[in-house]
N, CA, C and O atoms as a Maestro MAE file, in Angstrom:
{
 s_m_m2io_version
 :::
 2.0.0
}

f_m_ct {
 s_m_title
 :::
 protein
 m_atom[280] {
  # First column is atom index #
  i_m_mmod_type
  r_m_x_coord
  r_m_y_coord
  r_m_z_coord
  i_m_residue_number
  s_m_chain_name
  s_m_pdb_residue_name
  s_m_pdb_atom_name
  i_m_atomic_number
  :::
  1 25 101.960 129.290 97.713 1 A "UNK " " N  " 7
  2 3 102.812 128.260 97.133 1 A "UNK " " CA " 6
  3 2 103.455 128.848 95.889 1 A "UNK " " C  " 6
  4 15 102.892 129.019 94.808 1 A "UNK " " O  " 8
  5 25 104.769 129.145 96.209 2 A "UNK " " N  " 7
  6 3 105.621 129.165 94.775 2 A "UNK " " CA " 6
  7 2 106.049 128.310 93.987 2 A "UNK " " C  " 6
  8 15 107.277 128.246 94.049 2 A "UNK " " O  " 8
  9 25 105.552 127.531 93.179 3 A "UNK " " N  " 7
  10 3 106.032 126.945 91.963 3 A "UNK " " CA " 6
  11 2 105.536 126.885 91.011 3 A "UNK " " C  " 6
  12 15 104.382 127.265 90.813 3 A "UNK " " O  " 8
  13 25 106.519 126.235 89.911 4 A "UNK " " N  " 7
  14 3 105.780 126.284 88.206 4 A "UNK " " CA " 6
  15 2 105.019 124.865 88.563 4 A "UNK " " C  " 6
  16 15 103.852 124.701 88.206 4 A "UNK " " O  " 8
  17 25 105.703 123.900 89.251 5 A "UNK " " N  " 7
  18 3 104.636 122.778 89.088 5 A "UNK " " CA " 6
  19 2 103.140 122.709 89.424 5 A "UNK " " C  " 6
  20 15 102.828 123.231 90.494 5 A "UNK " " O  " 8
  21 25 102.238 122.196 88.749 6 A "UNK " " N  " 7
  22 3 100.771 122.323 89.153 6 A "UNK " " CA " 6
  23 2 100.522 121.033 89.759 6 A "UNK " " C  " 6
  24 15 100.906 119.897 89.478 6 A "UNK " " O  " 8
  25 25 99.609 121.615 90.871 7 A "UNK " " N  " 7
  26 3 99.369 120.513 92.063 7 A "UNK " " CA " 6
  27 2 98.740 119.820 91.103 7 A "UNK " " C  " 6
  28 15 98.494 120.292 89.993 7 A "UNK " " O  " 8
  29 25 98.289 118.064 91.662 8 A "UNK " " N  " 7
  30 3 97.319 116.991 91.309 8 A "UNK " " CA " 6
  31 2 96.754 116.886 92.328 8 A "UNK " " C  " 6
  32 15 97.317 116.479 93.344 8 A "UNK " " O  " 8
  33 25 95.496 117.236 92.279 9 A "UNK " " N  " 7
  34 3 94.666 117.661 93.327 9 A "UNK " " CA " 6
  35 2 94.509 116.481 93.606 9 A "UNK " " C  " 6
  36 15 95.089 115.809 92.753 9 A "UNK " " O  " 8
  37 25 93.704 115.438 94.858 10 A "UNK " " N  " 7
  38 3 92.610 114.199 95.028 10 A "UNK " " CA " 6
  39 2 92.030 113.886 96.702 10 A "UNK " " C  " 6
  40 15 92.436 114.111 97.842 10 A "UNK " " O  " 8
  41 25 91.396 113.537 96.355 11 A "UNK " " N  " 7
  42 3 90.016 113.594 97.647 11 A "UNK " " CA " 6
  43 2 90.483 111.906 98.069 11 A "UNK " " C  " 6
  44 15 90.970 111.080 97.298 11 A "UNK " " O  " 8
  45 25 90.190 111.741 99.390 12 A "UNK " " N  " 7
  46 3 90.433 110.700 100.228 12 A "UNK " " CA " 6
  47 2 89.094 109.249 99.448 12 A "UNK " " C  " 6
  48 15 87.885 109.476 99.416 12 A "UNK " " O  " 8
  49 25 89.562 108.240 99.057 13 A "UNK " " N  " 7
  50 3 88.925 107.369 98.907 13 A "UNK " " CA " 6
  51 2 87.965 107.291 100.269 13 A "UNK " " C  " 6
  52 15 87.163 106.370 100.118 13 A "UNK " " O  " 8
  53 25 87.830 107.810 101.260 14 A "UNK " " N  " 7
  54 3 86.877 107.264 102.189 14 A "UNK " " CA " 6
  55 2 86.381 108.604 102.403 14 A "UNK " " C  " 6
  56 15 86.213 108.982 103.562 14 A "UNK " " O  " 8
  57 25 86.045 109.614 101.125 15 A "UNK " " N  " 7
  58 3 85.454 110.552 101.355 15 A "UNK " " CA " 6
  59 2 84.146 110.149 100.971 15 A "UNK " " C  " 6
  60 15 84.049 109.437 99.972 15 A "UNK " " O  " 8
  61 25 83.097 110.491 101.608 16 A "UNK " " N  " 7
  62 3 81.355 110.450 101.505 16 A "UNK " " CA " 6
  63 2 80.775 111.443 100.326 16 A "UNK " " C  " 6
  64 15 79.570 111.495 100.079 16 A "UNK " " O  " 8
  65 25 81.814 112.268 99.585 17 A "UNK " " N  " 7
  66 3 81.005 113.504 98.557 17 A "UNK " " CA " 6
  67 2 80.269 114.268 99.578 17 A "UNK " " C  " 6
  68 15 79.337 114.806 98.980 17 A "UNK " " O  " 8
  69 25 80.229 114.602 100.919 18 A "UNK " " N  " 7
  70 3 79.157 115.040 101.017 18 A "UNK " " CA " 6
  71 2 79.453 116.996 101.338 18 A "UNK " " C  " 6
  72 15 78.690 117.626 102.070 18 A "UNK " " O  " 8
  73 25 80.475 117.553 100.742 19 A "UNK " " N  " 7
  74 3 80.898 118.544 100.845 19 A "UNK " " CA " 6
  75 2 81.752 119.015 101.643 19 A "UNK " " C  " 6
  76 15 81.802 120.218 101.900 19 A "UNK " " O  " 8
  77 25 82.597 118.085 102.181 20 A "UNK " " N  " 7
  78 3 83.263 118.508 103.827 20 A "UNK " " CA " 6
  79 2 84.434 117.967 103.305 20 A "UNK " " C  " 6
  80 15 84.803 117.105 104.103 20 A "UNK " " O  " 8
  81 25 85.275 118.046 102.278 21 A "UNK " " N  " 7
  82 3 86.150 117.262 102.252 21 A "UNK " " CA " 6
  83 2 87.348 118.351 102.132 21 A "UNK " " C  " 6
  84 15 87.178 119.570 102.150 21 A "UNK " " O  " 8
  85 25 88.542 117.707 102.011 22 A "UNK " " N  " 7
  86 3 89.660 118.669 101.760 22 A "UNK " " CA " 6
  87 2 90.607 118.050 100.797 22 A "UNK " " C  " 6
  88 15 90.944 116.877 100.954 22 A "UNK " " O  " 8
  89 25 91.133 118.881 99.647 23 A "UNK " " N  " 7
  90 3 91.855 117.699 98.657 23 A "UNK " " CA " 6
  91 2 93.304 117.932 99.095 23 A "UNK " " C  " 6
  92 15 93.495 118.743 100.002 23 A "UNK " " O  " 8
  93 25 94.420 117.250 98.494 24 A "UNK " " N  " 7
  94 3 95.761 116.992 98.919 24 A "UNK " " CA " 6
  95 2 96.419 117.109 97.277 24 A "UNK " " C  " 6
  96 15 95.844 116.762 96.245 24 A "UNK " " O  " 8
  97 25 97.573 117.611 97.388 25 A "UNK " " N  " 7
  98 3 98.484 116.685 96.603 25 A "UNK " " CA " 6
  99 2 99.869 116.396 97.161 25 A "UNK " " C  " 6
  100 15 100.656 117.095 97.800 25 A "UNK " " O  " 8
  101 25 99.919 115.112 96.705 26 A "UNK " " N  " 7
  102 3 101.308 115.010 97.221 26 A "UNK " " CA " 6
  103 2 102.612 114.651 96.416 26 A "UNK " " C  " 6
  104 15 103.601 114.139 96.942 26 A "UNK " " O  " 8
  105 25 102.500 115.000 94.982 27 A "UNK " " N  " 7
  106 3 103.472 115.102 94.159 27 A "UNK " " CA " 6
  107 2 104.797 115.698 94.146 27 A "UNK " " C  " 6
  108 15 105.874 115.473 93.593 27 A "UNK " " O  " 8
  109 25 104.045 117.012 95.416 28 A "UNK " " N  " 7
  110 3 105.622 117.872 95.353 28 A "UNK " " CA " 6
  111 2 106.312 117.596 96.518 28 A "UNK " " C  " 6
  112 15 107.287 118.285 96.814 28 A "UNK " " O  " 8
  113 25 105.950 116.701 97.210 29 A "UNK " " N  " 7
  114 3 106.799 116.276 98.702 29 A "UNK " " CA " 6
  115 2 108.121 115.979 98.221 29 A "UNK " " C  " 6
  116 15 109.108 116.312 98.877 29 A "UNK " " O  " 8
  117 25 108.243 115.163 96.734 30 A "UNK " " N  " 7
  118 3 109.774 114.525 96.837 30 A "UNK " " CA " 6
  119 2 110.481 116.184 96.211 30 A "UNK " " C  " 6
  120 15 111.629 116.419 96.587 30 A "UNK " " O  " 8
  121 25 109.990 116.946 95.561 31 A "UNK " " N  " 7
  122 3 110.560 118.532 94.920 31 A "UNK " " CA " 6
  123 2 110.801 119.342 95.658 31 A "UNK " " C  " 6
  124 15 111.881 119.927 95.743 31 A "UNK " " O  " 8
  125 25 109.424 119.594 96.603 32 A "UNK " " N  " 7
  126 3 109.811 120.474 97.292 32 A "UNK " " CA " 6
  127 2 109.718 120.434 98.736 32 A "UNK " " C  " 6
  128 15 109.736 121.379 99.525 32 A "UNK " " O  " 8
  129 25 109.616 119.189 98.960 33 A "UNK " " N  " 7
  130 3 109.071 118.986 100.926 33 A "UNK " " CA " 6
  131 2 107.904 119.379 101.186 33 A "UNK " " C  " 6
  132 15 107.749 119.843 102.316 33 A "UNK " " O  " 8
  133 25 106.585 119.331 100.174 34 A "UNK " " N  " 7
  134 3 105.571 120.148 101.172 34 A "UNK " " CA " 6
  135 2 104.165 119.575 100.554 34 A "UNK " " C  " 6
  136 15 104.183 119.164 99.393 34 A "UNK " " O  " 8
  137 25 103.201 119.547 101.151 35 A "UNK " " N  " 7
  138 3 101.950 119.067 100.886 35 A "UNK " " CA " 6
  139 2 100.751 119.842 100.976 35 A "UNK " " C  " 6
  140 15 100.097 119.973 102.011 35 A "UNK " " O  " 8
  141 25 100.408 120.482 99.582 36 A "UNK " " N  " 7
  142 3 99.504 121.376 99.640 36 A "UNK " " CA " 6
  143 2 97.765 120.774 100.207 36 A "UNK " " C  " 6
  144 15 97.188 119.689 100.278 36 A "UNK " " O  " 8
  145 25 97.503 121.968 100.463 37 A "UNK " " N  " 7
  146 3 96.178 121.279 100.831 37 A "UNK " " CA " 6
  147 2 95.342 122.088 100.631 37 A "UNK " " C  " 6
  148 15 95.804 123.228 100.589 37 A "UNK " " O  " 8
  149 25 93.489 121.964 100.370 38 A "UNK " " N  " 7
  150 3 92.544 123.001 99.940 38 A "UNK " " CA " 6
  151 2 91.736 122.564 99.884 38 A "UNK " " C  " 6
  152 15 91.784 121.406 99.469 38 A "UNK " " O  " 8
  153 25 90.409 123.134 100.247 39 A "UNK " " N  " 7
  154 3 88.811 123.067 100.480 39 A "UNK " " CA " 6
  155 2 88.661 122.466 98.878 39 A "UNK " " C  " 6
  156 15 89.123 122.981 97.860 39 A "UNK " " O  " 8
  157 25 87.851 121.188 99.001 40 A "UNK " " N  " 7
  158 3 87.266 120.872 97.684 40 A "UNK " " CA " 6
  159 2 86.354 121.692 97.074 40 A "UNK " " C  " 6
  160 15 86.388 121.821 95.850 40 A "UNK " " O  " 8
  161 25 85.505 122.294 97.774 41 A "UNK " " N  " 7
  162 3 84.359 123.304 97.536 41 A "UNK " " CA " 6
  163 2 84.749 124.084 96.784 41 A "UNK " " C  " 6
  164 15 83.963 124.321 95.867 41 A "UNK " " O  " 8
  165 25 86.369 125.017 96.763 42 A "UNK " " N  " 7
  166 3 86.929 126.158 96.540 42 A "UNK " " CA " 6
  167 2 88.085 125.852 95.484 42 A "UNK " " C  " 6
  168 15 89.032 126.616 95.671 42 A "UNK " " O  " 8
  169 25 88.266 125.064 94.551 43 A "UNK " " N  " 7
  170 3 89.268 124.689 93.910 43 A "UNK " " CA " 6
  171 2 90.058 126.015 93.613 43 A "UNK " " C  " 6
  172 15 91.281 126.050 93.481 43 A "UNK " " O  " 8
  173 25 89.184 127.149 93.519 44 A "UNK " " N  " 7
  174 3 90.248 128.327 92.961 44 A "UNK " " CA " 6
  175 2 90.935 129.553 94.189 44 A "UNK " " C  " 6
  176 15 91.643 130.556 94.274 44 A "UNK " " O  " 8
  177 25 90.074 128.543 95.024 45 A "UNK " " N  " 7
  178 3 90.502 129.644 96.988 45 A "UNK " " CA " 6
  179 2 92.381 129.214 97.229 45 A "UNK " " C  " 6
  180 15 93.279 128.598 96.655 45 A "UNK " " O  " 8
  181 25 92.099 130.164 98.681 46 A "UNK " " N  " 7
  182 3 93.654 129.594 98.761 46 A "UNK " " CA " 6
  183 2 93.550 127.836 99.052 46 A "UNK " " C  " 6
  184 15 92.638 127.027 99.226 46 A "UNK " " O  " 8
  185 25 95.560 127.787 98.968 47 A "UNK " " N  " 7
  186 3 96.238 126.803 99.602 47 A "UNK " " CA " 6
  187 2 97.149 127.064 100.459 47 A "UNK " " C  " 6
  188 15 98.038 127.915 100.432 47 A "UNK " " O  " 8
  189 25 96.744 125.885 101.618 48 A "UNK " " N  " 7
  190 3 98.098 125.906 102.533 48 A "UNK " " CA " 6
  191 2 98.997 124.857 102.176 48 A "UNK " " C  " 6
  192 15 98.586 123.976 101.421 48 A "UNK " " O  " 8
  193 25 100.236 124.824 102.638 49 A "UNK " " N  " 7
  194 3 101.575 124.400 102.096 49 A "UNK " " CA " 6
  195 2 101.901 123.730 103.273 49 A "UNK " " C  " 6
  196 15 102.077 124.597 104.128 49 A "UNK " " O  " 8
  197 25 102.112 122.345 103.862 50 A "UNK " " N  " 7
  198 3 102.657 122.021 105.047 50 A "UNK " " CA " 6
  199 2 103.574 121.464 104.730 50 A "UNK " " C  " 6
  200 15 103.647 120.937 103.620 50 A "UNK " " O  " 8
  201 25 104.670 121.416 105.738 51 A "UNK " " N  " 7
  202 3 105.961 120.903 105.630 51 A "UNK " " CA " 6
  203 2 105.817 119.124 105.742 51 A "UNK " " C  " 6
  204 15 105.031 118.840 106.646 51 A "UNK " " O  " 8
  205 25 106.381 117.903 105.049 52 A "UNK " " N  " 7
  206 3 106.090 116.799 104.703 52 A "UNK " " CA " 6
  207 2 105.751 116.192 106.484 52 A "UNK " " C  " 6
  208 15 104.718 115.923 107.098 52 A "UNK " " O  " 8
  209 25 106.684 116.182 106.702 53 A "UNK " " N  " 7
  210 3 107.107 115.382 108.277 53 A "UNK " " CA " 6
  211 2 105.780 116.090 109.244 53 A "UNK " " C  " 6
  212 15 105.378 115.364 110.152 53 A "UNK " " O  " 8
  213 25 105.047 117.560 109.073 54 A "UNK " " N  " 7
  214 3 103.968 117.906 109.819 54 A "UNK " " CA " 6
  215 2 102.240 117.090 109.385 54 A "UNK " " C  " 6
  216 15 101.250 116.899 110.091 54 A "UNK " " O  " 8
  217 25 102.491 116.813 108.084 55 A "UNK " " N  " 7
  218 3 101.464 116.510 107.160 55 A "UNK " " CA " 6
  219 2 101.231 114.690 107.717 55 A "UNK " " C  " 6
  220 15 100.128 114.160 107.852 55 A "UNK " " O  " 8
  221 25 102.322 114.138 107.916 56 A "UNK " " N  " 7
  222 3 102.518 112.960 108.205 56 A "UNK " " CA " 6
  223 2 102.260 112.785 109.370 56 A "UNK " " C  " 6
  224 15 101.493 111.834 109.522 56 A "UNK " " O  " 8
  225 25 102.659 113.453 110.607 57 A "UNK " " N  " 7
  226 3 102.232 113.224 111.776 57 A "UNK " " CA " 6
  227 2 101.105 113.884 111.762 57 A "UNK " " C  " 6
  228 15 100.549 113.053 112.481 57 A "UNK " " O  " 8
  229 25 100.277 114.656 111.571 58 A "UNK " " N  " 7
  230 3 98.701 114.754 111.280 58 A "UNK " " CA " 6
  231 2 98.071 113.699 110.809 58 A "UNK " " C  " 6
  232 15 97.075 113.334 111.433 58 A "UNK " " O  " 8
  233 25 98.449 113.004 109.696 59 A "UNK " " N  " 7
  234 3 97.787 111.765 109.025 59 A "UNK " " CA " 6
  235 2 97.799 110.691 110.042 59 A "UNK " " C  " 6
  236 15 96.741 110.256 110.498 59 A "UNK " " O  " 8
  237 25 99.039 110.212 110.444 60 A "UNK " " N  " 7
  238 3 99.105 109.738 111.308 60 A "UNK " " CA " 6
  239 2 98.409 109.569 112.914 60 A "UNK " " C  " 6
  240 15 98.494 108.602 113.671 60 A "UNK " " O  " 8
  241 25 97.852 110.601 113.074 61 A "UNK " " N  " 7
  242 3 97.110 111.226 114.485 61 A "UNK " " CA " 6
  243 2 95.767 110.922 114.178 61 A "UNK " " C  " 6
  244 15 94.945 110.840 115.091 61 A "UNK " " O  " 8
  245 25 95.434 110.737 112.948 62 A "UNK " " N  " 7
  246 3 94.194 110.931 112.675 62 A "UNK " " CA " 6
  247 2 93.738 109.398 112.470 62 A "UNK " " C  " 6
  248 15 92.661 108.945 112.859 62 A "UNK " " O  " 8
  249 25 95.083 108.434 111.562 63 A "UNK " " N  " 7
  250 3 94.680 106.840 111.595 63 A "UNK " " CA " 6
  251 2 94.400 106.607 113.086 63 A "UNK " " C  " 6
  252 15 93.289 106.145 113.349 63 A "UNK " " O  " 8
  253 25 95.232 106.855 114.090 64 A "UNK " " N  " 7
  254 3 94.807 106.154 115.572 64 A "UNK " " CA " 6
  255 2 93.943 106.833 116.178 64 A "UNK " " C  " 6
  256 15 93.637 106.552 117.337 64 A "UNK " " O  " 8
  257 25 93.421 107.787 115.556 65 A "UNK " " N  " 7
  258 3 92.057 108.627 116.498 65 A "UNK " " CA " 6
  259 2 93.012 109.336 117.292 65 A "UNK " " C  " 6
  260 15 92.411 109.133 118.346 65 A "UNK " " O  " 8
  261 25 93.992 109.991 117.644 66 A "UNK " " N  " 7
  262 3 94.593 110.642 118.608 66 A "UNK " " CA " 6
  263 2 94.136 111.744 118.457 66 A "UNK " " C  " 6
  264 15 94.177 112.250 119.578 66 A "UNK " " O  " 8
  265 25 93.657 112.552 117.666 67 A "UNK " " N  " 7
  266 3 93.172 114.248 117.713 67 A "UNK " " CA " 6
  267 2 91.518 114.110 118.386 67 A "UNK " " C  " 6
  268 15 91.102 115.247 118.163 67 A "UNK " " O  " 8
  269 25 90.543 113.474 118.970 68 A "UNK " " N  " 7
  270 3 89.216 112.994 119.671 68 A "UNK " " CA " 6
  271 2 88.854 113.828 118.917 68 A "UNK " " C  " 6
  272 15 89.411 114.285 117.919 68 A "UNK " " O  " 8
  273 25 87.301 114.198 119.659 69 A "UNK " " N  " 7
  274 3 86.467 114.607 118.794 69 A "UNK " " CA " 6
  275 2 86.672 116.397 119.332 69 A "UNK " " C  " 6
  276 15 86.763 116.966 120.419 69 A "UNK " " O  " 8
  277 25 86.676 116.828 117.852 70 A "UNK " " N  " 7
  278 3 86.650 118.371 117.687 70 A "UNK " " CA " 6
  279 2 85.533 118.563 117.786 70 A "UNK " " C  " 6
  280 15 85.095 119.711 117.709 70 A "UNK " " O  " 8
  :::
 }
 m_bond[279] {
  # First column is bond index #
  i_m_from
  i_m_to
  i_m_order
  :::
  1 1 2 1
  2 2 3 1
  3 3 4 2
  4 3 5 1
  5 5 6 1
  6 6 7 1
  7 7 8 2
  8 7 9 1
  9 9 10 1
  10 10 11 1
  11 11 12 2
  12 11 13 1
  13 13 14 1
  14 14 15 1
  15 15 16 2
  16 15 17 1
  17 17 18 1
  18 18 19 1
  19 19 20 2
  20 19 21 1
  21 21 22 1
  22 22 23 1
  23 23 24 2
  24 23 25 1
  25 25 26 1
  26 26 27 1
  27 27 28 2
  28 27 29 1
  29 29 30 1
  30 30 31 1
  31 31 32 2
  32 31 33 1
  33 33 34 1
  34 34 35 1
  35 35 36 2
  36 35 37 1
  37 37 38 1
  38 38 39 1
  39 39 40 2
  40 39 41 1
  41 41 42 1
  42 42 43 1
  43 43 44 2
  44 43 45 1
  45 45 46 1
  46 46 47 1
  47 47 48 2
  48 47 49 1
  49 49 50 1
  50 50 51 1
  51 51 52 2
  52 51 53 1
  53 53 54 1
  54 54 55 1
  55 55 56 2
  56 55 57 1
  57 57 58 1
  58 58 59 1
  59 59 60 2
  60 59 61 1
  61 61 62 1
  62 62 63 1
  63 63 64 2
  64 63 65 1
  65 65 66 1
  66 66 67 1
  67 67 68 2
  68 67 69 1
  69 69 70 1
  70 70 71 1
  71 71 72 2
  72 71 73 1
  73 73 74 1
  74 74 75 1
  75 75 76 2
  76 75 77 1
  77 77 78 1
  78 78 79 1
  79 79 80 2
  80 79 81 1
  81 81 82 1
  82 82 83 1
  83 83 84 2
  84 83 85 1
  85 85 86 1
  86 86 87 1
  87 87 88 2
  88 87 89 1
  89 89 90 1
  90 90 91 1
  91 91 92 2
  92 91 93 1
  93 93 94 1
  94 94 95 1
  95 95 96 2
  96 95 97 1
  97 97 98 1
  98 98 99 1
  99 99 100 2
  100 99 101 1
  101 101 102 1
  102 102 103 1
  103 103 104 2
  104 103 105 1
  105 105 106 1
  106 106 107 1
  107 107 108 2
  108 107 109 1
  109 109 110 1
  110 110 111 1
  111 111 112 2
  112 111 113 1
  113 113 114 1
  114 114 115 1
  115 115 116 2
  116 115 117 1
  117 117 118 1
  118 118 119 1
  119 119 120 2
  120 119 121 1
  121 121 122 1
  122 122 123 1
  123 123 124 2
  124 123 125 1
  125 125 126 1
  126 126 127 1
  127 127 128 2
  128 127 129 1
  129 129 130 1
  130 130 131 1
  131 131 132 2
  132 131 133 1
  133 133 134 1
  134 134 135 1
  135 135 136 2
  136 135 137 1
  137 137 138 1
  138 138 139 1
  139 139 140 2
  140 139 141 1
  141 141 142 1
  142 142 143 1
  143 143 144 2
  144 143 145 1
  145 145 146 1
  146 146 147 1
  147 147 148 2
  148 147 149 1
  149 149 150 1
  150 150 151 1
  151 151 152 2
  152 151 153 1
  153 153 154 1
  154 154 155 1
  155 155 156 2
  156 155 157 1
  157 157 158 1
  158 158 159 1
  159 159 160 2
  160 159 161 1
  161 161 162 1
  162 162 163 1
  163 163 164 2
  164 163 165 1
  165 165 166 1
  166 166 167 1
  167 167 168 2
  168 167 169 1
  169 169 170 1
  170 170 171 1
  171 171 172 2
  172 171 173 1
  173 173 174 1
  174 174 175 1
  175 175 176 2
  176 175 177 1
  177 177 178 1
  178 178 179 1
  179 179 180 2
  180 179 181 1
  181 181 182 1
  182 182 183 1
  183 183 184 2
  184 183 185 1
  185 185 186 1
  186 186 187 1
  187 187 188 2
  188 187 189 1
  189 189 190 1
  190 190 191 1
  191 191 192 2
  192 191 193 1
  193 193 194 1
  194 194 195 1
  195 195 196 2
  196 195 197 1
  197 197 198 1
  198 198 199 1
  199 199 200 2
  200 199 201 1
  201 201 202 1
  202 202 203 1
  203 203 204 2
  204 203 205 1
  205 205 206 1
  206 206 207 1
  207 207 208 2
  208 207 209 1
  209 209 210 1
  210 210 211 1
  211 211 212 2
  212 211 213 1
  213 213 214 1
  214 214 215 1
  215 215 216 2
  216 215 217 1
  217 217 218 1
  218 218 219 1
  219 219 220 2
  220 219 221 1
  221 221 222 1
  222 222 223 1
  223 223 224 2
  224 223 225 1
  225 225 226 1
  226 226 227 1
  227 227 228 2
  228 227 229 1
  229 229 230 1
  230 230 231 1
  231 231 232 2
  232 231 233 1
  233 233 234 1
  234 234 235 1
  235 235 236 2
  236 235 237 1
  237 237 238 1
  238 238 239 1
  239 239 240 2
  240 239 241 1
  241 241 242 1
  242 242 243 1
  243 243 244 2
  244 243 245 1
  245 245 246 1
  246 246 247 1
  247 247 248 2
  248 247 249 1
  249 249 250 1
  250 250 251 1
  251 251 252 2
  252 251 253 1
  253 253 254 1
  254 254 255 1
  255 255 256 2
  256 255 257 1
  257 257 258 1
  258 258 259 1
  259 259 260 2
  260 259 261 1
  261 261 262 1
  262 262 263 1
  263 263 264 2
  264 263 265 1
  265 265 266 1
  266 266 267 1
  267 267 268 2
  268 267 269 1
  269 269 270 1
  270 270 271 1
  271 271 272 2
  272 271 273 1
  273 273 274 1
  274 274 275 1
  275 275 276 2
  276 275 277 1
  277 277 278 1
  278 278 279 1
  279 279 280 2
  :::
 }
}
């Protein structure tokens, strides 16, 4: 991720703490189109960068259960 802006990291209100989580920010969707994402465990590991409209239909897949069980 190239920018000067610094992500605002945050964990899903229906996260359990129990180490499995993944944080988001989504501040830079309206800047730069994209929604970083990263292991809570690893705050200083990488990030991936998804494009807004991919991030959304993932979220989306995931409210109706459409991705079953991994």
């Amino acid at each position: 991720m190239t920018t000067t802006d610094t992500p605002r990291w945050f964990k899903s209100s229906y996260s359990d703490n129990g180490g499995t989580c993944v944080e988001v920010s989504d501040h830079l969707a309206g800047s730069l189109g994209i929604v970083p994402v990263r292991d809570s465990k690893v705050s200083g590991g990488p990030v991936l960068s998804f494009p807004i409209a991919a991030f959304s239909a993932f979220v989306a897949s995931v409210k109706t259960d459409q991705l079953g069980a991994l």
